[in-house]
C-alpha distance (Angstrom), angle and dihedral (degrees) to the residues before:
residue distance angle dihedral
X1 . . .
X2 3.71 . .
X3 3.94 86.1 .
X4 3.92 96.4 45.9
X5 4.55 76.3 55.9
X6 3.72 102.7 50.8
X7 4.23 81.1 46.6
X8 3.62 92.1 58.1
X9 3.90 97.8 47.2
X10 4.11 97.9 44.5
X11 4.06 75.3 54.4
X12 3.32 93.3 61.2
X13 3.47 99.9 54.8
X14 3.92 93.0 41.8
X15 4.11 101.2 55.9
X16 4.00 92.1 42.8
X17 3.59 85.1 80.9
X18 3.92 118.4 89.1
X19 3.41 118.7 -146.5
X20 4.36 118.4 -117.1
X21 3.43 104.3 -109.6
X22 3.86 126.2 89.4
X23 4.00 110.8 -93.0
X24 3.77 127.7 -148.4
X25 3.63 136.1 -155.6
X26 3.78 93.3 -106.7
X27 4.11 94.2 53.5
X28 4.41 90.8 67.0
X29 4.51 87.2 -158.7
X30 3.98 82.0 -177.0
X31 3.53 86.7 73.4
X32 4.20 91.9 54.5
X33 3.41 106.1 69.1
X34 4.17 134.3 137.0
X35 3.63 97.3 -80.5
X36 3.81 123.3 94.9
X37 3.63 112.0 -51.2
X38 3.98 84.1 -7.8
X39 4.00 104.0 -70.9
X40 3.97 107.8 34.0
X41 3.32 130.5 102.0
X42 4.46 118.9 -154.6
X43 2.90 127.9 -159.8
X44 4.46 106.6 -137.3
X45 3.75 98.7 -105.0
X46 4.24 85.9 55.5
X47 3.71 100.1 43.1
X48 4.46 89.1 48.8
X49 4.02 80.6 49.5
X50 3.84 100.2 47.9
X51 3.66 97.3 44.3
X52 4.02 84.7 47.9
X53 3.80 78.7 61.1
X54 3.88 110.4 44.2
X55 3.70 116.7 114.4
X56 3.70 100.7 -144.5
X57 3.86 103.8 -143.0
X58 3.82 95.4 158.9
X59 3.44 105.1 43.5
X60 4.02 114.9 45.0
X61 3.59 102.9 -1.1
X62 3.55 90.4 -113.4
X63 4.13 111.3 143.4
X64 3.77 93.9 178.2
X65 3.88 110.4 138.5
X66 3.66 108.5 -122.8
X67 3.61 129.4 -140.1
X68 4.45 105.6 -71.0
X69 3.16 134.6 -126.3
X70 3.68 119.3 -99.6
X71 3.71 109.2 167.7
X72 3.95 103.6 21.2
X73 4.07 91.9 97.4
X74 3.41 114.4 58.8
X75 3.73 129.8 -174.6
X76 3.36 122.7 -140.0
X77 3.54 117.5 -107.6
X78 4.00 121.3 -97.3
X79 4.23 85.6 0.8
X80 4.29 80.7 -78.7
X81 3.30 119.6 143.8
X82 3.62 116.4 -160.5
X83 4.33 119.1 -160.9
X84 3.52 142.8 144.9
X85 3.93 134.6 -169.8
X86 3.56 131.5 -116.7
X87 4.12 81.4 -131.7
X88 4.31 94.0 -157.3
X89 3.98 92.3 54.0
X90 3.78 89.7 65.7
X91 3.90 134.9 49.1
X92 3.83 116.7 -135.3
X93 4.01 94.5 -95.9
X94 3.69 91.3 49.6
X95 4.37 92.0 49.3
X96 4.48 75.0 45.2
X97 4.07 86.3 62.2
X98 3.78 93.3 39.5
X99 3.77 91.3 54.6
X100 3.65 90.7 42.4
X101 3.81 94.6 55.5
X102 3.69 91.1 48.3
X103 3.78 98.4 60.0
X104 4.16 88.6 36.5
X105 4.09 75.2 67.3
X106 3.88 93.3 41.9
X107 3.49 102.3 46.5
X108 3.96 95.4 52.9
X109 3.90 94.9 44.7
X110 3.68 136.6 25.7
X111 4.04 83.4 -106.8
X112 3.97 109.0 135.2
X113 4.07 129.0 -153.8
X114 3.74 122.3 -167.5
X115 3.89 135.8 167.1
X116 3.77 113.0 -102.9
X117 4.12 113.7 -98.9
X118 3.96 91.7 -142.3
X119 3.58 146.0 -7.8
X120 3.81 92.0 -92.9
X121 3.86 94.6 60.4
X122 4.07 114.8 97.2
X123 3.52 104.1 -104.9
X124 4.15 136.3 178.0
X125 3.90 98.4 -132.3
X126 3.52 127.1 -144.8
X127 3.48 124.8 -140.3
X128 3.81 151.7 144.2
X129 3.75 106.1 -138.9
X130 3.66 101.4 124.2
X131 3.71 142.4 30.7
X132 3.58 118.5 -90.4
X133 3.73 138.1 33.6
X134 3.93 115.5 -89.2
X135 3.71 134.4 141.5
X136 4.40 131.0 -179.2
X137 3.32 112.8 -105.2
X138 3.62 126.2 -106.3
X139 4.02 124.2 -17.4
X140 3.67 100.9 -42.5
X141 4.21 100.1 -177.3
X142 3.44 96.4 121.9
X143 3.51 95.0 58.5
X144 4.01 101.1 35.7
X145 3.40 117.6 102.8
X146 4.04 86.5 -161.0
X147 3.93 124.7 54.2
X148 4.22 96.0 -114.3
X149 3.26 137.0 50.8
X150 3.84 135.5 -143.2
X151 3.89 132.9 -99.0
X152 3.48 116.6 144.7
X153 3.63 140.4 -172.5
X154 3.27 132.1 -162.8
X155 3.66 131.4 -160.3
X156 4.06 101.0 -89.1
X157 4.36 84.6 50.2
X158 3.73 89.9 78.0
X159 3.51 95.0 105.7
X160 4.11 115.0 112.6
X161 4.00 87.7 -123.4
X162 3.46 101.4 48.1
X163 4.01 94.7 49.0
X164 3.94 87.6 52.3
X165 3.33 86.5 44.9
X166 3.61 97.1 61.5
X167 3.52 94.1 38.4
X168 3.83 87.6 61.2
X169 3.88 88.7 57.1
X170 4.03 87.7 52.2
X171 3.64 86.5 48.1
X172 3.53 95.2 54.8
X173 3.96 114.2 -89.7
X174 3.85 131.2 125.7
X175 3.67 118.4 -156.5
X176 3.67 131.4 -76.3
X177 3.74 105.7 -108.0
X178 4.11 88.3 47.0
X179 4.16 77.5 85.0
X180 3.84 115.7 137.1
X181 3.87 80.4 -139.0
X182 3.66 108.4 43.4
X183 3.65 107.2 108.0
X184 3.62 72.5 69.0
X185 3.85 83.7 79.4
X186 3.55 118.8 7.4
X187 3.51 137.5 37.6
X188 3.62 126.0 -132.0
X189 3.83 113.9 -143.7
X190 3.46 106.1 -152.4
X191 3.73 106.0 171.0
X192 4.12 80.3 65.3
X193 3.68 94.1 53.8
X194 3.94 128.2 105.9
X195 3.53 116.3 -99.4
X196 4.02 111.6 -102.3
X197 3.95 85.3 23.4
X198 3.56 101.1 90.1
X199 3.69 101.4 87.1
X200 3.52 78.9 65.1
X201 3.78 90.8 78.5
X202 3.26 103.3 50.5
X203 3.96 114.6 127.0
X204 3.98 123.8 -141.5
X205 3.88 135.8 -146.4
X206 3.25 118.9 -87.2
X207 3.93 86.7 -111.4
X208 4.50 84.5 72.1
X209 3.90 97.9 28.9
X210 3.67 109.4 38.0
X211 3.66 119.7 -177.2
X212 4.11 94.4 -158.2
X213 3.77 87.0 -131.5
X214 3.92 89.9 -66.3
X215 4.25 109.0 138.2
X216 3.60 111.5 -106.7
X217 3.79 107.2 -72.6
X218 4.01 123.3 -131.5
X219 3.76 90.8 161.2
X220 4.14 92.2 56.3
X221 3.76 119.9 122.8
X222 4.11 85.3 -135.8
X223 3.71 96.3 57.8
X224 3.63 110.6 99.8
X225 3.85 128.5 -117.5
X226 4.12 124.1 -89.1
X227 3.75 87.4 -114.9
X228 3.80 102.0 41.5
X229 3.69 116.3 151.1
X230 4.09 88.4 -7.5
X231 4.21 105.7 173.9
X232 4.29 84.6 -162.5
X233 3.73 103.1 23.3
X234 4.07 100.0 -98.1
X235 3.41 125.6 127.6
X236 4.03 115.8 -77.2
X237 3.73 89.0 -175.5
X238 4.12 123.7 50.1
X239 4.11 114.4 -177.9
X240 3.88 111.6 -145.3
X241 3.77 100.6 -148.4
X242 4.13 101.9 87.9
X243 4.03 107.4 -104.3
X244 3.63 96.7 9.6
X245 4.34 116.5 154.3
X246 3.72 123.1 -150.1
X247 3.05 137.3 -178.9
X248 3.74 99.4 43.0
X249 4.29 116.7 162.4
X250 4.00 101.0 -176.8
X251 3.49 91.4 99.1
X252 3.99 158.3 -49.3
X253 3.72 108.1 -42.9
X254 4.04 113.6 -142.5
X255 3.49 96.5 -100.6
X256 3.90 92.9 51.2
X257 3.94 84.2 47.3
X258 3.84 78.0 55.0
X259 3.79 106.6 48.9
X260 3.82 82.2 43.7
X261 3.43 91.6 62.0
X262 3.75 99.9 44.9
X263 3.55 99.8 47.8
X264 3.58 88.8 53.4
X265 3.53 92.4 46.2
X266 3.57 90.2 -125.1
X267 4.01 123.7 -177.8
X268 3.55 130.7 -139.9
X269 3.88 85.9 -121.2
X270 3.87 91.7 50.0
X271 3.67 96.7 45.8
X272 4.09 103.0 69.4
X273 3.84 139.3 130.2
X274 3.65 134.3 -167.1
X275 3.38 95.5 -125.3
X276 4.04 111.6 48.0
X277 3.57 134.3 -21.9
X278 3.81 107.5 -80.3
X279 3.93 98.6 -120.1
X280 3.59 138.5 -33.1
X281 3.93 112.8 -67.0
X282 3.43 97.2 -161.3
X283 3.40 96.9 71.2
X284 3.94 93.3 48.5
X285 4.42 73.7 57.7
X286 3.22 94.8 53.5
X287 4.05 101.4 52.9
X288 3.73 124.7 93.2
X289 3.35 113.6 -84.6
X290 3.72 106.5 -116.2
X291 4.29 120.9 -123.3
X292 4.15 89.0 -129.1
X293 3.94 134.5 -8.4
X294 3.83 81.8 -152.9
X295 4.26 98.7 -121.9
């Protein structure tokens, strides 16, 4: 415990900094701070596991898959997630937005958010204490000492995308470009990369980053930006397919509405709204089914 501390603070002194180059709206540098892969938090047993599992194409030319992860992603149980809100770190629009994001999730899977009941119940907590946006990944009780969990948000989060976003890491996602299969369709430029940031990179068997038979995703709100963690302000990121965007964060793309749903095990009947019907079954019909969604 005392070690997972001193981690925290020398990462709050590290992602204060901003990097040189000029930023736009579209490149969301909250997001790319010092913790794994720039805004997610593991918890020991899932960082051994995942670096057990990188396929280190940059480094050693090495393609070997590694042994996957199994356990590192964990659902939460009966599709219930439990939070609370440290109520003085936000102002009432910003709690508005946090709210908002929640049901954005809700309403397109059968994915549920309530308050904690007491202080006893296992809760994600969220806060504002540090810079940056980041969040652990998955439901992490069995292996938390304390009865919360951490997903923070700091001022420059409060953008609709970037709060799903995060909640998709709590949920249980990885990003985009993590893809066993991805050179497939980007290229990663690493000469154009910050130094330290490579590792963020790396790419995992399909064993740690599963894709629940969803086509690689350029349109996903967890894929990251074409200039993310640029040291000069060129693109880190290039897609293959000819006028593909990444790194969008106004919302859940179709196939993240779809891996939502399947590693929920969501139903058609279970995943309803009032308003419209959440997305277009037929094309969750007419994907390949996968081999294992890894429960």
């Amino acid at each position: 415990m005392e070690f997972y501390v001193l981690v925290l603070k020398t990462v709050f002194i590290v992602i204060a900094a901003e990097p040189s180059w000029e930023k736009t709206p579209s490149d969301y540098v909250a997001e790319y701070g010092d913790y794994f892969e720039g805004d997610m938090v593991l918890t020991e047993a899932q960082r051994k596991e995942i670096e057990a599992a990188i396929m280190p194409d940059y480094d050693n030319g090495d393609n070997t898959p590694k042994n996957g992860l199994v356990n590192a992603t964990k659902r939460w149980p009966n599709n219930i997630v439990v939070y609370d809100i440290y109520e003085n770190h936000f102002n009432k629009k910003q709690k508005q937005m946090i709210e908002e994001a929640l049901q954005d999730i809700a309403g397109k899977s059968c994915v549920q958010f309530r308050r904690r009941k007491s202080q006893n119940e296992y809760a994600v907590m969220l806060q504002s204490w540090r810079p940056g946006c980041f969040s652990q990944v998955g439901c992490n009780q069995a292996s938390n000492s304390r009865n919360s969990q951490v997903f923070n948000l700091a001022d420059n989060c409060f953008h609709h995308g970037i709060i799903v976003h995060e909640m998709m890491h709590t949920l249980g996602f990885y990003h985009m470009q993590s893809s066993y299969d991805r050179d497939e369709y980007v290229t990663i430029v690493f000469e154009n990369i910050e130094d330290g940031f490579k590792k963020n990179f790396a790419k995992y068997t399909n064993d740690t980053v599963t894709n629940f038979g969803v086509p690689y995703d350029y349109s996903s709100l967890m894929h990251y930006g074409e200039k993310a963690f640029s040291k000069n302000g060129q693109k880190t990121i290039i897609p293959k397919k000819e006028g593909a965007k990444i790194g969008q964060r106004e919302g859940l793309s179709e196939g993240d509405i779809v891996k939502l749903n399947r590693m929920y095990n969501c139903t058609r009947e279970e995943t309803t709204t009032a308003k419209a019907p959440i997305f277009n079954w037929d094309f969750l019909d007419k994907l390949p089914k996968p081999y294992d969604f890894r429960h």
